[in-house]
C-alpha positions, 0 to 999 in steps of 0.5 A, a space after each residue: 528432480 531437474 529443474 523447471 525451465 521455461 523461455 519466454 520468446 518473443 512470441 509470448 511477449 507480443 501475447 502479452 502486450 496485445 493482452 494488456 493494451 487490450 485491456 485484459 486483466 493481468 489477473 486473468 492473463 497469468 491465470 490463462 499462461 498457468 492453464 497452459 502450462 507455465 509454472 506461476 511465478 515463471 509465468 508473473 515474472 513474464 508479465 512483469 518484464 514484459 510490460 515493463 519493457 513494452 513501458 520502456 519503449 513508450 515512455 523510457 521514464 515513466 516506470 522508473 524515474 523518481 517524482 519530481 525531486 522539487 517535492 519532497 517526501 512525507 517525512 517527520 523530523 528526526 534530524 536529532 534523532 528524537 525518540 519522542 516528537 510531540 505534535 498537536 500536543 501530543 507525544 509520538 515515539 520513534 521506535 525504529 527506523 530504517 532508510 532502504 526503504 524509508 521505513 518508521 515505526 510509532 508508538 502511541 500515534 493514537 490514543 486508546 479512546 480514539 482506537 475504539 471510536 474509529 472502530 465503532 464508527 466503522 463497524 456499521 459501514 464495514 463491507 469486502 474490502 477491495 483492490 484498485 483494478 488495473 484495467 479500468 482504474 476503478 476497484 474490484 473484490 480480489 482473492 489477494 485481500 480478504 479483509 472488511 473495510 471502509 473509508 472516511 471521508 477527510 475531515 468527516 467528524 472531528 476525531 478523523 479531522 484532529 487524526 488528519 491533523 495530527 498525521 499531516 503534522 508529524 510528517 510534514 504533508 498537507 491534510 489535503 493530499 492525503 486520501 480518506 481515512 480507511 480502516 479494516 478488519 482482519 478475521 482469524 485466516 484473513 491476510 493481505 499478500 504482498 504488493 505496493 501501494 504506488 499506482 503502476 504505470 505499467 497498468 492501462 487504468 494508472 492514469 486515470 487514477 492519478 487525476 485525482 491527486 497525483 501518485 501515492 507517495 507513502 503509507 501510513 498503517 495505524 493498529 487500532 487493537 492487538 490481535 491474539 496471533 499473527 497480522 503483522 505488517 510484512 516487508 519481504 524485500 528486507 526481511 522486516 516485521 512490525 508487530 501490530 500493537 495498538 495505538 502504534 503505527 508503521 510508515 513507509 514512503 516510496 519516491 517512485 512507482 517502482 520494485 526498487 524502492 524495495 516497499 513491497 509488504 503485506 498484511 500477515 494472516 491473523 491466526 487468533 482474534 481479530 486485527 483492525 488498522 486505520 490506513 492512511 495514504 498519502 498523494 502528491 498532489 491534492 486528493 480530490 
């Protein structure tokens, strides 16, 4: 069967930008190119280079400059090359490590006991999660995530204050550039495909979402049980796993909000029991 080809002219570039400066979803914009015929990872592709481009014209740094190289990066001391960092009092391992991108995996970055009380406390707040909308800035329900969750506010008990704490210790960051605790729960089939966490320059709502602390800078993905089957933390650009085993953590930083820090990762389907994690998202700036 011979191939697939599609060109993208310029005439579909100048429909996408009018889309996006319209403030059309993109969301809905590659739904409306499928409709007319366009093979979906074709027509996304297009959409990608197109709005990077038109970015380009706008502001030829912003999509991919690094932040500010007088901030540094969320990072734990491993100059020695530790397996074991004790912080607050309490002993972290390293488990693996990986540079391109920044990836680290912990064990035992929370206790049993705390597991189970962040879940408890969660449970009668839990509701469909949902995704930043990069139209407006705000968030909505979207199909790519299919998880319950809820967010803490900083420092709203003393068990999220000494978790904070403790983050804020072992990777060098203030407490008060990080964003509220969240936690999640993964039912049997429930996924989170793919995608970054930075906040994309390309989209209309970013700016707004960045007065609130500043870019995102690195994530911090706590396990709060084991599940049965599947749920693993993905990273498709590097072929990387990390197996969610209670109390461990994964931890990745990006230093722009851009594809080649190579930080695209998802959230595997569970296939049996339930997964829960505690996310931690780590700003520039003060999150206010």
């Amino acid at each position: 069967m011979a191939a697939l080809v599609q060109t993208i002219t310029p005439e579909l570039r100048r429909w996408i930008v009018a889309q996006a400066e319209a403030g059309c979803r993109l969301e809905d914009v590659l739904q409306a190119m499928k409709a007319s015929g366009w093979d979906e990872t074709v027509a996304a592709a297009a959409l990608e280079q197109t709005l990077r481009e038109r970015l380009a014209e706008l502001n030829p740094q912003a999509s991919v400059s690094p932040l500010d190289a007088a901030t540094p990066l969320p990072e734990p001391a491993l100059q020695a090359a530790p397996s074991v960092i004790v912080v607050e009092g309490h002993a972290v391992q390293v488990l693996a490590t990986l540079r391109h991108p920044r990836v680290i995996v912990f064990g035992g970055l929370l206790t049993d006991t705390e597991c189970d009380e962040l879940m408890a406390l969660s449970r009668p707040r839990l509701e469909r999660s949902k995704t930043v909308d990069n139209a407006t800035g705000g968030d909505e329900v979207n199909a790519s995530r299919t998880s319950d969750g809820m967010f803490f506010e900083r420092g709203e008990t003393a068990l999220i204050s000494r978790i904070e704490a403790r983050i804020g210790a072992l990777l060098h960051w203030p407490v008060n550039h990080g964003e509220g605790l969240q936690i999640l729960r993964y039912r049997p089939g429930a996924e989170y495909r793919p995608h970054h966490d930075y906040f994309d320059p390309v989209h209309p709502g970013t700016a707004k979402i960045l007065e609130r602390g500043g870019q995102r800078v690195a994530t911090l993905v706590m396990y709060l049980n084991t599940p049965e089957g599947g749920g693993a933390t993905t990273f498709p650009d590097v072929g990387m796993e990390v197996a969610p085993l209670r109390g461990n953590a994964a931890f990745f930083s990006y230093d722009r909000a851009h594809p080649s820090t190579r930080t695209l990762h998802g959230g595997a389907p569970v296939t049996a029991g339930e997964k829960w994690v505690a996310t931690k998202w780590l700003r520039q700036g003060v999150f206010v």
